[in-house]
Backbone as JSON, one array per atom type, in Angstrom:
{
  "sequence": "XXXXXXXXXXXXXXXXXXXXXXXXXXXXXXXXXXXXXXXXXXXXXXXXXXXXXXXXXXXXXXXXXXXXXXXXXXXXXXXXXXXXXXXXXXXXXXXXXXXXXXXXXXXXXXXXXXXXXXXXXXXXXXXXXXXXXXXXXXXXXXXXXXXXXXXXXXXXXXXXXXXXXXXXXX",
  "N": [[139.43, 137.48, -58.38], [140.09, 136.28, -56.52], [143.03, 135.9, -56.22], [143.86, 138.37, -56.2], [143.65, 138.94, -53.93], [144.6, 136.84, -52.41], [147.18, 138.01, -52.91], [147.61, 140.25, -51.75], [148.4, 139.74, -49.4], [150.7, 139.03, -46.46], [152.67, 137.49, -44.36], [154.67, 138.21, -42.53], [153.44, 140.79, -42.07], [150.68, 140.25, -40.53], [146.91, 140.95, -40.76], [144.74, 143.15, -38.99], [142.27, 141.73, -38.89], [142.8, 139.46, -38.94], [144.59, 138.62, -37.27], [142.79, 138.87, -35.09], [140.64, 137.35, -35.33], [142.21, 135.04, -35.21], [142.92, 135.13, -32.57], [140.52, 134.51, -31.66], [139.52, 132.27, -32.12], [141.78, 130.65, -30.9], [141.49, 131.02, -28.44], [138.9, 130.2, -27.86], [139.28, 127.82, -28.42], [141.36, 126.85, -26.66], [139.75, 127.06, -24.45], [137.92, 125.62, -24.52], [139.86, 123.19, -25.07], [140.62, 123.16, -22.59], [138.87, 122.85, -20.71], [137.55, 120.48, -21.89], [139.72, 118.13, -22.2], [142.12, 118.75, -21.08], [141.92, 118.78, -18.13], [140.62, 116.03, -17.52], [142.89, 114.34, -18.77], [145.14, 115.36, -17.31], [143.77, 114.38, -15.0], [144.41, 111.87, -15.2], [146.75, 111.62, -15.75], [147.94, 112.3, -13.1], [146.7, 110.01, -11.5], [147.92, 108.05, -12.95], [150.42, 108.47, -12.27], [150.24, 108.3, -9.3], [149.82, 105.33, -9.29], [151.89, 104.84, -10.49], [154.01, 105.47, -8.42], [152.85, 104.06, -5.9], [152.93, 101.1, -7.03], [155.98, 101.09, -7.03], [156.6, 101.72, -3.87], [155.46, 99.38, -3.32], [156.93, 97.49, -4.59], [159.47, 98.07, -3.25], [158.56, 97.41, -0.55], [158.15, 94.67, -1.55], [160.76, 93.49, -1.78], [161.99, 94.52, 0.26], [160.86, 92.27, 2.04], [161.72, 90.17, 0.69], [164.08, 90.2, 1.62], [164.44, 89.98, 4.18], [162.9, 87.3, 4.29], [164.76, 85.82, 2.74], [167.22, 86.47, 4.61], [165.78, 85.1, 7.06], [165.35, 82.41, 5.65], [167.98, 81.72, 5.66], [168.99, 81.91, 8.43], [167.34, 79.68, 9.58], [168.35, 77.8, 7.84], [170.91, 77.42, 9.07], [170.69, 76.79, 11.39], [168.82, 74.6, 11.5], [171.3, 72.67, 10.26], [172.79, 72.65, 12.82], [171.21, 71.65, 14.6], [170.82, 69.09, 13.56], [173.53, 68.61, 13.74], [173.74, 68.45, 16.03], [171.72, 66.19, 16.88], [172.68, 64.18, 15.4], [175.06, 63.96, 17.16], [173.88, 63.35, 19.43], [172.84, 60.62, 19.27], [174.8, 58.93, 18.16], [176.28, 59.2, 21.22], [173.89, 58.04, 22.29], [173.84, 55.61, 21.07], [176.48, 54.74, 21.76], [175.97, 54.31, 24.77], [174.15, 52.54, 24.96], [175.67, 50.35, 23.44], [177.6, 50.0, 25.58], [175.85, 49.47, 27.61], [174.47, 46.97, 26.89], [176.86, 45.38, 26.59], [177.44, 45.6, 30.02], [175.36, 44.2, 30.36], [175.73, 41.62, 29.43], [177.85, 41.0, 30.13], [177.18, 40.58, 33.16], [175.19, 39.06, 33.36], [176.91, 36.07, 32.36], [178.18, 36.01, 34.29], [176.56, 35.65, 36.26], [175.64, 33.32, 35.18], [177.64, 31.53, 35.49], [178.41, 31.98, 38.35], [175.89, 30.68, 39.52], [176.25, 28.49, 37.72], [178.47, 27.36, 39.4], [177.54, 27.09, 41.44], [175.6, 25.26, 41.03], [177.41, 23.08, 40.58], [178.71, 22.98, 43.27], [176.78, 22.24, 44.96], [176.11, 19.76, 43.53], [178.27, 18.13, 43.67], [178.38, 18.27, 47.07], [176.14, 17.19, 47.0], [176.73, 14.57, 45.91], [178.81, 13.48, 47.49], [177.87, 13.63, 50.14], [175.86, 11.34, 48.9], [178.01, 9.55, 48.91], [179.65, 9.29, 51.06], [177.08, 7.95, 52.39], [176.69, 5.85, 50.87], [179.35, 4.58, 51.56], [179.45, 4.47, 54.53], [177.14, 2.38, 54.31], [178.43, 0.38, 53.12], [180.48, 0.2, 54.54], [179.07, -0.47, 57.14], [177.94, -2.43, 56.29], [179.97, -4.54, 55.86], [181.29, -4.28, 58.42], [178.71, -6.26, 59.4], [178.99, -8.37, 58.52], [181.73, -9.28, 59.39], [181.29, -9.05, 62.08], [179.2, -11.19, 62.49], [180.63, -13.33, 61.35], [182.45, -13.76, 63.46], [180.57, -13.5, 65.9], [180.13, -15.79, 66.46], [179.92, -17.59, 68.27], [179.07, -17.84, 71.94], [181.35, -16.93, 73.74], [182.81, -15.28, 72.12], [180.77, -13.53, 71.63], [180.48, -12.16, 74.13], [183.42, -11.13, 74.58], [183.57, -9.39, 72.88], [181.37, -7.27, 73.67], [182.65, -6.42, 76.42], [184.9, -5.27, 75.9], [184.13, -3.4, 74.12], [182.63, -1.98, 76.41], [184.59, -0.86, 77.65], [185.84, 0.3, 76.16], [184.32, 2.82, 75.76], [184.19, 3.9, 78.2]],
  "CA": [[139.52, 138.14, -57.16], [141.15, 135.51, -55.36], [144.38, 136.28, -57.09], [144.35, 139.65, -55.72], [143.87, 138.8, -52.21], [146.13, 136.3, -52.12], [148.47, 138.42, -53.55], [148.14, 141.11, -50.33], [148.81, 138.78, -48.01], [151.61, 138.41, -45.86], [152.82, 136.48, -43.31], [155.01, 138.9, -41.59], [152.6, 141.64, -41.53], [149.2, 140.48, -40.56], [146.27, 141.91, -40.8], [144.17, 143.22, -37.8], [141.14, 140.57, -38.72], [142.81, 138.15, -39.43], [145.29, 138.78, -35.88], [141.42, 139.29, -34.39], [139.75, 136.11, -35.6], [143.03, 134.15, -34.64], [142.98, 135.33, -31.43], [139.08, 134.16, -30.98], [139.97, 131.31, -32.28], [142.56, 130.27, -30.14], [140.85, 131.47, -26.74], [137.78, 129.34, -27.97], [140.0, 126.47, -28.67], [142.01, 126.81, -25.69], [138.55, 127.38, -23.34], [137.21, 123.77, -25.04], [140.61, 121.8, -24.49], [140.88, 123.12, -20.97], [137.28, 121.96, -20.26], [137.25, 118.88, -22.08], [140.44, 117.2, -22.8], [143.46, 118.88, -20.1], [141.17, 118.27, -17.04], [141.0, 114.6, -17.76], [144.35, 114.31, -19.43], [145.82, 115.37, -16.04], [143.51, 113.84, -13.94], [145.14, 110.67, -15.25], [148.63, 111.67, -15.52], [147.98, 112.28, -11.35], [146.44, 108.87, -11.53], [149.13, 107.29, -13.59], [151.94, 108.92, -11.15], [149.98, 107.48, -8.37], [149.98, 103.94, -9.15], [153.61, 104.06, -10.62], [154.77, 105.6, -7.02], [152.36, 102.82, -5.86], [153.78, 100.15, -7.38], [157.36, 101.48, -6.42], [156.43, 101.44, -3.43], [154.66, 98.14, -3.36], [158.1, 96.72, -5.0], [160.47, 98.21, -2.47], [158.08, 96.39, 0.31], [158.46, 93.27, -1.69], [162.05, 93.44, -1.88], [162.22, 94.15, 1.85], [160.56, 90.86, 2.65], [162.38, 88.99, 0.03], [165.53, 90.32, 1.71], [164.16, 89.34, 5.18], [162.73, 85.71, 4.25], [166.02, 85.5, 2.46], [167.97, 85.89, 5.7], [164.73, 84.2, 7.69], [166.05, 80.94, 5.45], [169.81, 81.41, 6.14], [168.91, 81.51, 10.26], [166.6, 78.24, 9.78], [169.1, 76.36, 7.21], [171.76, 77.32, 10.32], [169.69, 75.88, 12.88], [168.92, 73.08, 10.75], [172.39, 72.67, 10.52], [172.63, 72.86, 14.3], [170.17, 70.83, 14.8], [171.16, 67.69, 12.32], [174.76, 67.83, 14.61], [173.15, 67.77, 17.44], [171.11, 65.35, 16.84], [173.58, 62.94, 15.26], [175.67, 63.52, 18.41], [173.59, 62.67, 20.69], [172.48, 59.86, 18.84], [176.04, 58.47, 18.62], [176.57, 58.88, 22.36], [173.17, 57.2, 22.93], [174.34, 53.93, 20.63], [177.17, 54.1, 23.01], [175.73, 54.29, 26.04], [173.47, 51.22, 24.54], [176.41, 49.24, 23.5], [177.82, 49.62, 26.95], [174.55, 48.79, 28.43], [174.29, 46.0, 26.79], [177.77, 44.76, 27.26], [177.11, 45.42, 30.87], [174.12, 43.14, 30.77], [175.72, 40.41, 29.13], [178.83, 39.95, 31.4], [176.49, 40.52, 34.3], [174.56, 37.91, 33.01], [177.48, 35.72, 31.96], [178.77, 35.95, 35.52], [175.22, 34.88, 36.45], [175.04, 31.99, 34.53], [179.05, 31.32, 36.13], [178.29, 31.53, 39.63], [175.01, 29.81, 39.11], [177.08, 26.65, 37.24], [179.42, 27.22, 40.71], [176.59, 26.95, 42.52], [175.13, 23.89, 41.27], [178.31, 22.07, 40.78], [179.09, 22.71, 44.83], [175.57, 21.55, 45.51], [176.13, 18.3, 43.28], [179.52, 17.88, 44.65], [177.82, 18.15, 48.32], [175.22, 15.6, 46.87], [177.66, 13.51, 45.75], [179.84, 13.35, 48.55], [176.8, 12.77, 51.03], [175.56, 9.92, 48.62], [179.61, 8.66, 48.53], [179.56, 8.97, 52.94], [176.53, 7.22, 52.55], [177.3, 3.9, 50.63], [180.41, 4.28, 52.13], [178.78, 4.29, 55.82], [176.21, 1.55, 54.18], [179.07, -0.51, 52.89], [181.39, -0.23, 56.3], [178.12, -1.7, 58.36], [177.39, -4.16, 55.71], [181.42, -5.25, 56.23], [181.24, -4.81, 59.69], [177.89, -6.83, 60.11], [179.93, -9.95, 57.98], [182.7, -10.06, 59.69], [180.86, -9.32, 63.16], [178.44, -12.03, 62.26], [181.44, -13.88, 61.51], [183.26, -13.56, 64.71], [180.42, -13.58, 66.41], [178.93, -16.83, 66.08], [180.1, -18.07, 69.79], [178.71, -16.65, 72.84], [182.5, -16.24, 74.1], [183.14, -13.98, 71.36], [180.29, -11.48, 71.99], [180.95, -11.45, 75.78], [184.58, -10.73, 74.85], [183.47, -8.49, 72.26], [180.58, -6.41, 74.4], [183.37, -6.44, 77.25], [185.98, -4.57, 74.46], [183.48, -1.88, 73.6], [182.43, -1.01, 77.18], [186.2, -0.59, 77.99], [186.73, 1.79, 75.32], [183.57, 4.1, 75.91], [185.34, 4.15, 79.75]],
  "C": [[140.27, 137.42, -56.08], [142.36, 135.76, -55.24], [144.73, 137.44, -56.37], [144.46, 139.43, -53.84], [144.58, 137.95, -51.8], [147.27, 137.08, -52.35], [149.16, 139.81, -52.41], [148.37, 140.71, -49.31], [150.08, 138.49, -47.66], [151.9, 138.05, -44.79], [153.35, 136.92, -42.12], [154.37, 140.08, -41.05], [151.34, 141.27, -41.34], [148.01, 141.25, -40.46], [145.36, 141.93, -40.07], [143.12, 141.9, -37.45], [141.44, 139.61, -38.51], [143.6, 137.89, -37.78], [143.79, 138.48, -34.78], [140.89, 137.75, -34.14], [140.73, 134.92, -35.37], [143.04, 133.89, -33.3], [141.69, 134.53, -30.35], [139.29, 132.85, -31.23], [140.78, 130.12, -31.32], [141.86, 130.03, -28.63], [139.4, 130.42, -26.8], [138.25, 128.0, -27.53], [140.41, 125.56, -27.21], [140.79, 126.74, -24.37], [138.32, 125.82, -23.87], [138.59, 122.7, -24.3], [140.34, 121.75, -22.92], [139.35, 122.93, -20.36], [137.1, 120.38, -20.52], [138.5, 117.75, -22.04], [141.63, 117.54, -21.44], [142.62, 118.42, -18.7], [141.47, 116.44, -16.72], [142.49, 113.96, -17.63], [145.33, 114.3, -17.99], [145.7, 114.9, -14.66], [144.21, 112.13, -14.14], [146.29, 110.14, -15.74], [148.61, 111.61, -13.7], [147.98, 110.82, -11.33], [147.02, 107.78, -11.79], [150.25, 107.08, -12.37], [151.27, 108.16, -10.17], [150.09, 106.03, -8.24], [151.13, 103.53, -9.24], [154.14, 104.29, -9.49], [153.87, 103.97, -6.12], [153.26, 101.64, -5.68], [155.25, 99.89, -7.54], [157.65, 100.74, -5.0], [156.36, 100.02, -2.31], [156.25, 97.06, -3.79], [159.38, 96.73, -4.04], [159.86, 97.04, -1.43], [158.57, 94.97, 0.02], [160.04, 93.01, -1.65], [163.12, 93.31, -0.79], [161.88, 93.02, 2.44], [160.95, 90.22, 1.99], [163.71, 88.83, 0.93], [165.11, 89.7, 3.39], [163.7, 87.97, 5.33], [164.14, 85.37, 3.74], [167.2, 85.06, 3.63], [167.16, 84.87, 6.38], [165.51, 82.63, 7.31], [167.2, 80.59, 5.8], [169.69, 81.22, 7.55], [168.31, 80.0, 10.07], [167.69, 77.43, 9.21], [170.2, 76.19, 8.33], [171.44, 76.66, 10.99], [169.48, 74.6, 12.3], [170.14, 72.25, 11.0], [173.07, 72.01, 11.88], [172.28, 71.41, 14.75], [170.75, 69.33, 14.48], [172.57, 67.82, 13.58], [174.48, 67.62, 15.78], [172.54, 66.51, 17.59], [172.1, 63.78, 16.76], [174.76, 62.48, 16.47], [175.08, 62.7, 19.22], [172.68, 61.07, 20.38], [173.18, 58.79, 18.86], [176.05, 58.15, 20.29], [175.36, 57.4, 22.86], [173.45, 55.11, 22.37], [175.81, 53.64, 21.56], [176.99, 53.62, 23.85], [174.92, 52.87, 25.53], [174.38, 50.1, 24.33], [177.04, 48.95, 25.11], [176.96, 49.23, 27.54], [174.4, 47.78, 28.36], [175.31, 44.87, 27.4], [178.13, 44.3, 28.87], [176.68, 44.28, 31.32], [174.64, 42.05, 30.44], [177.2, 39.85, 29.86], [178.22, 40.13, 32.74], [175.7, 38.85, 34.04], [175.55, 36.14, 32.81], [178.29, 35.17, 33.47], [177.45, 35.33, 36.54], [175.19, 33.39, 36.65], [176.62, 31.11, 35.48], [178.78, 30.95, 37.45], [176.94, 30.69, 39.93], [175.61, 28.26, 38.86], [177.91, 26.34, 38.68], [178.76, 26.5, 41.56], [176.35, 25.23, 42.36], [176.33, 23.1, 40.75], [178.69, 22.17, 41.9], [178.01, 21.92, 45.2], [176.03, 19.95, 44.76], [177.32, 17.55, 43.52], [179.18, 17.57, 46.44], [176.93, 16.58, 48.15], [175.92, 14.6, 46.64], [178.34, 12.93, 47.09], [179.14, 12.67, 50.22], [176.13, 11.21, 50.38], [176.73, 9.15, 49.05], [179.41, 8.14, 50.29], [178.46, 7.78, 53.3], [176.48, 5.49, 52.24], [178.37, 3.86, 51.29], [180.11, 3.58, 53.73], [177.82, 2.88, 55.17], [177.47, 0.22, 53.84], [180.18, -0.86, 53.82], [180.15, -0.79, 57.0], [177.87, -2.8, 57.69], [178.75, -5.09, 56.06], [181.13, -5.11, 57.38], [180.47, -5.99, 60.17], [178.61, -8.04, 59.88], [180.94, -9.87, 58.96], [182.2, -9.84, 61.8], [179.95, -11.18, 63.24], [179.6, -13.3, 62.42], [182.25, -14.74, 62.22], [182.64, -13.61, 65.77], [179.73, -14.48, 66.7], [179.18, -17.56, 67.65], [179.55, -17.15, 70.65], [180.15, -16.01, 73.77], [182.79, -14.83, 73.43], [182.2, -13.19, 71.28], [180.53, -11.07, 72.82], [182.14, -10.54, 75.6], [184.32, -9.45, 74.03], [183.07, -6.97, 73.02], [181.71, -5.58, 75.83], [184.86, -4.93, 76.18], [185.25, -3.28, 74.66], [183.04, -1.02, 74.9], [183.47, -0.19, 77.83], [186.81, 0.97, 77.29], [185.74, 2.93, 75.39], [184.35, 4.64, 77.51], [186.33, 5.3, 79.58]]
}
């Protein structure tokens, strides 16, 4: 009997039951996925799409602050830049201004020590010259007193002498 009913069967004409019980079939089928399985299924295709826009998102952001620290570093390494010649300028000028300072100080000083040596070679030149007046003055009265002493060993010769000297203060 199988034989025979297989044997009325075809594919292009079906037959009402079988069109019937396909149909229930289907609508059953189709009532179950769309309860159990498309619900889901789509709640985490939404879910999916959400995180990949997300993480789009989330990547453009990062991409914007890479591109802004990116320049951020090119302004600082500038300034750096900047900075470092500035610095070394005025660093330069200031070892100038130091060597001149110094040089300053040491022919100031140099001129110091100069008129200083001036100084006390006029002063020991002065001292000198007052000691020299002095033996000199000590060694004209010691000659004078000898050859007064000398000359004056008579009382003629002081009269004539004393007589001399009041003449010439006159």
């Amino acid at each position: 009997m199988s034989t025979l009913f297989l044997v009325d069967f075809n594919v292009l004409k079906p037959d009402l039951g079988l069109i019937f019980w396909t149909l229930v079939i289907f609508l059953l089928l189709y009532f179950i996925l769309a309860r159990m399985a498309w619900e889901p299924i789509q709640r985490a295709l939404r879910k999916r799409d959400g995180e990949i826009q997300t993480a789009l998102d989330e990547a453009a952001t990062a991409r914007a602050e890479m591109q802004a620290k990116a320049e951020e570093n090119q302004r600082l390494l500038i300034e750096a830049r900047e900075e470092r010649t500035r610095i070394i300028t005025d660093a330069e000028k200031q070892s100038k201004e130091m060597i001149a300072a110094a040089r300053n100080e040491a022919r100031e000083a140099a001129q110091k020590v100069a008129t200083d040596a001036k100084r006390d070679i006029e002063n020991m030149r002065k001292a000198a010259m007052v000691d020299l007046k002095k033996e000199v003055g000590t060694m004209a009265i010691e000659i004078a007193e000898k050859i007064l002493q000398k000359d004056l060993k008579t009382d003629a010769n002081q009269e004539a002498f004393v007589r001399a000297l009041v003449s010439d203060l006159n």
